[in-house]
TORPA-4810 file (N, C-alpha, C, O; in nm, 3 decimals):
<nodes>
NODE_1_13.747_10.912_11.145_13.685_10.992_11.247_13.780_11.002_11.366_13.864_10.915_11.390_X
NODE_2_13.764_11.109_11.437_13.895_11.133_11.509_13.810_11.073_11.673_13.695_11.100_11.707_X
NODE_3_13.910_10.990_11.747_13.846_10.914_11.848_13.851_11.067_11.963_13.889_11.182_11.939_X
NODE_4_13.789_11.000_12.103_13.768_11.088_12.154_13.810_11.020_12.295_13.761_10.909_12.319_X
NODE_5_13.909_11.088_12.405_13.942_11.007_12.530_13.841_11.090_12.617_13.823_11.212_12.611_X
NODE_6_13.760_10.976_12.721_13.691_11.047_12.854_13.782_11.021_12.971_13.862_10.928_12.977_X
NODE_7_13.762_11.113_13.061_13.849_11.079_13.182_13.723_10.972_13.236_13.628_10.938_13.164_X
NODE_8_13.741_10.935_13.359_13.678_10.849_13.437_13.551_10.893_13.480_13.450_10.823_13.476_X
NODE_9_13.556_11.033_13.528_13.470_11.126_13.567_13.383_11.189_13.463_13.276_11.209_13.521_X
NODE_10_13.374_11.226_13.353_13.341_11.255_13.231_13.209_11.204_13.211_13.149_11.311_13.202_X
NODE_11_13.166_11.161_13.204_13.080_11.090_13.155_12.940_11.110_13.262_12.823_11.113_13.223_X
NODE_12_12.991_11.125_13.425_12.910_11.106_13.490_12.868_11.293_13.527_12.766_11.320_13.590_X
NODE_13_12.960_11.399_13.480_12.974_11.533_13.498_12.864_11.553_13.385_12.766_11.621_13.416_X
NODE_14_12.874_11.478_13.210_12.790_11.555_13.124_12.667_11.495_13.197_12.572_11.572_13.208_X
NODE_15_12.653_11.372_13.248_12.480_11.312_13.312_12.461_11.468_13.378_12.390_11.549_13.318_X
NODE_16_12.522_11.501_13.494_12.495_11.580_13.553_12.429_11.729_13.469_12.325_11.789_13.498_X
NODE_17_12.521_11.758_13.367_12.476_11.922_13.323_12.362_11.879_13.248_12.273_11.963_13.242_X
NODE_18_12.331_11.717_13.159_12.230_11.747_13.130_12.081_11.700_13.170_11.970_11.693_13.116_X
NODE_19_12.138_11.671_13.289_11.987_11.689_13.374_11.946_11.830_13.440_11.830_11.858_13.469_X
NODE_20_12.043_11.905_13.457_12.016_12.020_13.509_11.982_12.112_13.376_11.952_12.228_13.404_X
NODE_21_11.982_12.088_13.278_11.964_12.168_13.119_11.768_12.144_13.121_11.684_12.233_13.116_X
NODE_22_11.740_11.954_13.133_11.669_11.965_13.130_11.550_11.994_13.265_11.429_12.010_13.245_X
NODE_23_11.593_11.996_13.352_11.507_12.061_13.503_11.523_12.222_13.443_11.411_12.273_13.455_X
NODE_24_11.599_12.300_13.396_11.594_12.417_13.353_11.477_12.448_13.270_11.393_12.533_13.298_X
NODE_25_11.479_12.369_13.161_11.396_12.359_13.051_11.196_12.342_13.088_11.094_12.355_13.019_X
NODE_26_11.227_12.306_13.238_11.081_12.292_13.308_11.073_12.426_13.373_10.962_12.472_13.400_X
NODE_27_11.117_12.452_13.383_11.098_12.609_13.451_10.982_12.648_13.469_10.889_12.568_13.462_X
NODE_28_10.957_12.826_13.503_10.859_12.906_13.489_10.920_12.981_13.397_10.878_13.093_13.423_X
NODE_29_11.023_12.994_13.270_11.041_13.015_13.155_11.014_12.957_13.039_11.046_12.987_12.924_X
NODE_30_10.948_12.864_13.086_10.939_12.695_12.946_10.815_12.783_12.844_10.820_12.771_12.722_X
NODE_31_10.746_12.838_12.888_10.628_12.953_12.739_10.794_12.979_12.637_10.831_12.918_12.536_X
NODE_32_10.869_13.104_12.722_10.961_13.179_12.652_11.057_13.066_12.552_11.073_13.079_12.431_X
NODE_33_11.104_12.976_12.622_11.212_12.863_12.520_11.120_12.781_12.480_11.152_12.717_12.380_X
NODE_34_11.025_12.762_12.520_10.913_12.697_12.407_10.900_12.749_12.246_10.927_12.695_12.138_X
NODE_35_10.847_12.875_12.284_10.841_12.959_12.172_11.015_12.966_12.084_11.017_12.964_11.961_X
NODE_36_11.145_12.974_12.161_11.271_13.022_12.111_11.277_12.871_12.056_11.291_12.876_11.934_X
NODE_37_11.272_12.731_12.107_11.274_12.652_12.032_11.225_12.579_11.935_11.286_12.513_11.851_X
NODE_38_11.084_12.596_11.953_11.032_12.593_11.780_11.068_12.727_11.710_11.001_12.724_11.607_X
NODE_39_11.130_12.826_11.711_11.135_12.871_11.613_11.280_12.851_11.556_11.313_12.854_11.437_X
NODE_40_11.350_12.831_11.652_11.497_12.761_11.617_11.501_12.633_11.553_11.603_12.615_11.486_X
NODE_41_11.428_12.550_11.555_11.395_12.372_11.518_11.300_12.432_11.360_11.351_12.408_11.251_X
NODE_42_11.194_12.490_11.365_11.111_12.514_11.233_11.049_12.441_11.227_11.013_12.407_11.114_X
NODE_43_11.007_12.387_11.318_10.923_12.283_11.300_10.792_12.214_11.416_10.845_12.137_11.495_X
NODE_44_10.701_12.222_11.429_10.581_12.174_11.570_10.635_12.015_11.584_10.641_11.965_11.696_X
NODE_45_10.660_11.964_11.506_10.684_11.796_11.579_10.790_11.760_11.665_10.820_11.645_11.695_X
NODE_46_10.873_11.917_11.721_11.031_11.838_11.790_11.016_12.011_11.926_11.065_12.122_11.908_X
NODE_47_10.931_11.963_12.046_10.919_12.045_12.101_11.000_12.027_12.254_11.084_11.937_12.257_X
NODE_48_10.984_12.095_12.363_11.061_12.133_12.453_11.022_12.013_12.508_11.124_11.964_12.557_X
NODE_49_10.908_11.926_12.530_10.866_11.772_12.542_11.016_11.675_12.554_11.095_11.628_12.636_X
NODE_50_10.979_11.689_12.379_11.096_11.574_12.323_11.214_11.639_12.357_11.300_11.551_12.366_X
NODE_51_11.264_11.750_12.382_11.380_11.788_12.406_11.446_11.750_12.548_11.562_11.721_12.581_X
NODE_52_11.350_11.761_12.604_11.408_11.711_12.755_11.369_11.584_12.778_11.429_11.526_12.869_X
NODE_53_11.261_11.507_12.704_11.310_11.326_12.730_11.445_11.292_12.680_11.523_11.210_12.728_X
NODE_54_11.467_11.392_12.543_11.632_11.317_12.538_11.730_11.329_12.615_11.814_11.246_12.652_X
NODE_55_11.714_11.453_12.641_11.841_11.490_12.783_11.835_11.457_12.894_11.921_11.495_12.973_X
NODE_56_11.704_11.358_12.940_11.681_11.221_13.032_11.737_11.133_12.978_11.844_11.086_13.016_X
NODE_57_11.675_11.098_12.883_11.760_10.970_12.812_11.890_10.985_12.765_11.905_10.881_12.701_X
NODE_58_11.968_11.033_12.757_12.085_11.111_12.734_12.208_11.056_12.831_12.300_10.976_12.822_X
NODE_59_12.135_11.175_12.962_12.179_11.183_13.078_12.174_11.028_13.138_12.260_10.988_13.217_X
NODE_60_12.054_10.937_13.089_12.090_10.827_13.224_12.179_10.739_13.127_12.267_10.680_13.189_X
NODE_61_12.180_10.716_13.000_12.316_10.668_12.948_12.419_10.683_12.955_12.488_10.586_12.923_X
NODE_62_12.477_10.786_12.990_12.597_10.840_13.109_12.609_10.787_13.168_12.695_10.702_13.149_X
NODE_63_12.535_10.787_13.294_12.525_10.763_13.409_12.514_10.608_13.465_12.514_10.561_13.579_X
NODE_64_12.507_10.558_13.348_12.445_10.402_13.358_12.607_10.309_13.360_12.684_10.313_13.265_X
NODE_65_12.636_10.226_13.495_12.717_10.185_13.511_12.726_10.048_13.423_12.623_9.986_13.397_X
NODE_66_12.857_10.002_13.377_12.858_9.874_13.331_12.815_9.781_13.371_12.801_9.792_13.493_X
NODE_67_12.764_9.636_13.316_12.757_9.539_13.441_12.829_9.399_13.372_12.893_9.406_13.266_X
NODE_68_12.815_9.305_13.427_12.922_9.184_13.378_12.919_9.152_13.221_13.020_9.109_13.165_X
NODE_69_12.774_9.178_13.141_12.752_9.118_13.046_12.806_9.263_12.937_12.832_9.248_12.818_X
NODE_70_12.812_9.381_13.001_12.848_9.476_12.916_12.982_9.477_12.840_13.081_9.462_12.912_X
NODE_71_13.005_9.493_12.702_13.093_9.427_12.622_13.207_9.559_12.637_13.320_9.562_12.589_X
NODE_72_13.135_9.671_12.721_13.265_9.760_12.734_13.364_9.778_12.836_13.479_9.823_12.841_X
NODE_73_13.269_9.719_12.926_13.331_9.663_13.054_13.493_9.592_13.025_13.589_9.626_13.094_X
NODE_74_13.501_9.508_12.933_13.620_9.435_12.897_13.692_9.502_12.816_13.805_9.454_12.818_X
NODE_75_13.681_9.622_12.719_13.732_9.657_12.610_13.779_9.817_12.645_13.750_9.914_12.574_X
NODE_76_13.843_9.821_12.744_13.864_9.979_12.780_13.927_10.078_12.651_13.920_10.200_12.649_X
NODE_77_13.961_10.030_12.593_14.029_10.137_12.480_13.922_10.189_12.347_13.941_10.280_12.267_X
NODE_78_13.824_10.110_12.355_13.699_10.146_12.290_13.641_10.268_12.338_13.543_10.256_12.412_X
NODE_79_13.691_10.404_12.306_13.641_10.504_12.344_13.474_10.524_12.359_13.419_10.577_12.456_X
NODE_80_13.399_10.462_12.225_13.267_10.504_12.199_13.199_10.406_12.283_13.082_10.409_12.247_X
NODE_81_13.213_10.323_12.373_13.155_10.239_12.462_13.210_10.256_12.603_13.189_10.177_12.695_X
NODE_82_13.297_10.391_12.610_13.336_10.366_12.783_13.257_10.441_12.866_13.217_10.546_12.814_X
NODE_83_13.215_10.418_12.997_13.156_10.378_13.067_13.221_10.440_13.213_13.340_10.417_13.235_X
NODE_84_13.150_10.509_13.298_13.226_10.534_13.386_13.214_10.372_13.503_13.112_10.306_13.523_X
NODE_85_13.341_10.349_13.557_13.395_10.244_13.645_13.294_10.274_13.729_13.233_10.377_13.754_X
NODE_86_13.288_10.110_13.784_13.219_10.091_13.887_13.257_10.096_14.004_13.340_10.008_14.028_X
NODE_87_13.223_10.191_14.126_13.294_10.238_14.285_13.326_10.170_14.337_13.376_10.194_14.447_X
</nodes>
């Protein structure tokens, strides 16, 4: 699998777009992508709901700074565990 480098900033830019994806997703358009996303998904059990708790939950895993016990904190070259630095 081909690794992937974040800059420093990275991580805390996608938190950002996808909290604003999902504040979008609340709109006074949410009937219209309601409807565009179940019919895109095919399915009633995976709705605009669950779509934007993930892109909360998503977004604050981004956003979520290391702390002493975090094992990525020590291992900077571990792409799939980095973490934006603490200020």
């Amino acid at each position: 699998m081909a690794q992937i480098t974040l800059d420093i900033g990275d991580p805390a830019e996608l938190a950002e777009m996808l909290a604003f994806l999902a504040d979008y997703l609340s709109g006074s358009q949410q009937p219209v992508l309601g409807n565009s996303l179940a019919a895109y998904v095919g399915h009633p059990a995976y709705n605009l709901d669950d779509l934007r708790a993930d892109l909360h939950r998503v977004s604050l895993s981004c956003s979520a700074r290391p702390t002493a016990n975090d094992s990525s904190a020590t291992r900077p070259d571990d792409h799939h565990h980095r973490r934006r630095a603490p200020a």
